[in-house]
KEKE-3310 file (N, C-alpha, C; in steps of 0.2 Angstrom, whole numbers, plus 5000, padded with zeros to 4 digits):
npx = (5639:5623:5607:5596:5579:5567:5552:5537:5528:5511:5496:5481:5465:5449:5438:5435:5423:5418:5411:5392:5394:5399:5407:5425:5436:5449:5469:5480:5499:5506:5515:5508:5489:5487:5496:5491:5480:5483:5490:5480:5473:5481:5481:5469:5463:5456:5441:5434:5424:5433:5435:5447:5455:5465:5466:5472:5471:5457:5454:5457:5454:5444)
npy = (5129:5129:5129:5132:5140:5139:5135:5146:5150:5149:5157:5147:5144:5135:5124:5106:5097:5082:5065:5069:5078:5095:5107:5108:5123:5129:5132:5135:5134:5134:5126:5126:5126:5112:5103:5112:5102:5091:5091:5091:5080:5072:5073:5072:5061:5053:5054:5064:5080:5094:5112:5123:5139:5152:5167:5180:5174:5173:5188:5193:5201:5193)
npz = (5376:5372:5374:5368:5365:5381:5379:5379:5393:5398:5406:5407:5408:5415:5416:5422:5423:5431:5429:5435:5446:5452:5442:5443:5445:5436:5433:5425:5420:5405:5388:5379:5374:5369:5376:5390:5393:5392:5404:5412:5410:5416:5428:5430:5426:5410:5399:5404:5404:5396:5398:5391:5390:5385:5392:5386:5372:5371:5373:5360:5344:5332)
capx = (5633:5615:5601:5588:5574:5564:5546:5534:5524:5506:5490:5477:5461:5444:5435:5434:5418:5420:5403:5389:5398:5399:5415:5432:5439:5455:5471:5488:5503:5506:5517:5503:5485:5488:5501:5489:5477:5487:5492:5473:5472:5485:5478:5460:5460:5452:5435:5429:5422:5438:5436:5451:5457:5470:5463:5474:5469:5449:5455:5462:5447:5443)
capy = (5125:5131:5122:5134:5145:5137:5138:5151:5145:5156:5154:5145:5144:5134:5118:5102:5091:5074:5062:5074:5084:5102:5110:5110:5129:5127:5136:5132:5137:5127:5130:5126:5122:5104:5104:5112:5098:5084:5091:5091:5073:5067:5075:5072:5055:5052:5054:5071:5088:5100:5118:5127:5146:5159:5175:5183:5175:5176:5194:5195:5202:5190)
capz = (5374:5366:5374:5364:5371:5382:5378:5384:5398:5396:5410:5405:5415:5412:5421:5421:5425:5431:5430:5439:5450:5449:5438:5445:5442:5434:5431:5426:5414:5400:5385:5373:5374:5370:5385:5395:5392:5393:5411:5418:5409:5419:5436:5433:5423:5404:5398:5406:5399:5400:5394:5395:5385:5389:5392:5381:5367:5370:5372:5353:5341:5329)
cpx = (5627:5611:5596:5586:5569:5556:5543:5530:5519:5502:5486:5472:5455:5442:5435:5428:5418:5413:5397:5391:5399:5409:5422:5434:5446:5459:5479:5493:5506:5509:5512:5497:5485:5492:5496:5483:5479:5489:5485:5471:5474:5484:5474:5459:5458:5444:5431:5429:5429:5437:5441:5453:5462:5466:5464:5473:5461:5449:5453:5453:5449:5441)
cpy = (5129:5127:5125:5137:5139:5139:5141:5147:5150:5151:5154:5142:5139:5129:5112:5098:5085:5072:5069:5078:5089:5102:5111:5117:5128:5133:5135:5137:5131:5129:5130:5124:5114:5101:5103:5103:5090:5087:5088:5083:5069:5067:5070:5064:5057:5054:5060:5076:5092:5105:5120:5132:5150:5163:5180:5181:5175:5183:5196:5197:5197:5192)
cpz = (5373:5369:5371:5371:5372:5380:5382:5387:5397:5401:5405:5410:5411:5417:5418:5425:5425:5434:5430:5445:5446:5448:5443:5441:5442:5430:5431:5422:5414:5396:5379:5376:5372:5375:5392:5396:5394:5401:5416:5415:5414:5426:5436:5431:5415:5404:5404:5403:5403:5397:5397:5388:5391:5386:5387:5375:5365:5369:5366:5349:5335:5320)
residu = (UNK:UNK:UNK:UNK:UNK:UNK:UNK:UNK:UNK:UNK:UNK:UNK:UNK:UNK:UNK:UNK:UNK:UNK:UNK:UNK:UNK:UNK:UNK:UNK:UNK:UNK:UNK:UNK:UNK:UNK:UNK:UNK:UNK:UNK:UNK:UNK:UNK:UNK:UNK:UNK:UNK:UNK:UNK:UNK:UNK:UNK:UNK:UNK:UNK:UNK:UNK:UNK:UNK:UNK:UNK:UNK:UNK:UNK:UNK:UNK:UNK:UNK)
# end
């Protein structure tokens, strides 16, 4: 049997702001940025500021 390669899991760090409170520091591994996102959605709730970047790619020159 063949299940395929799983996808790579990469860290991804950034915060998230909920109302007026100071930023939750945030850090997970996720196979994509759309993944990771959807993971702190489903922690934190809707409707808050989320930044989040892997490192290695702010790294990368542009």
């Amino acid at each position: 049997m063949n299940f395929g390669e799983a996808p790579s899991m990469r860290e991804y760090v950034g915060f998230v702001w909920i109302a007026d409170h100071p930023g939750i520091r945030l850090r997970l591994l996720a196979s994509s940025p759309e993944d990771a996102r959807a993971r702190v959605v489903e922690e934190h709730g809707e409707g808050h500021v989320i930044s989040l970047w892997n490192e290695e790619d702010a790294a990368k020159p542009r």
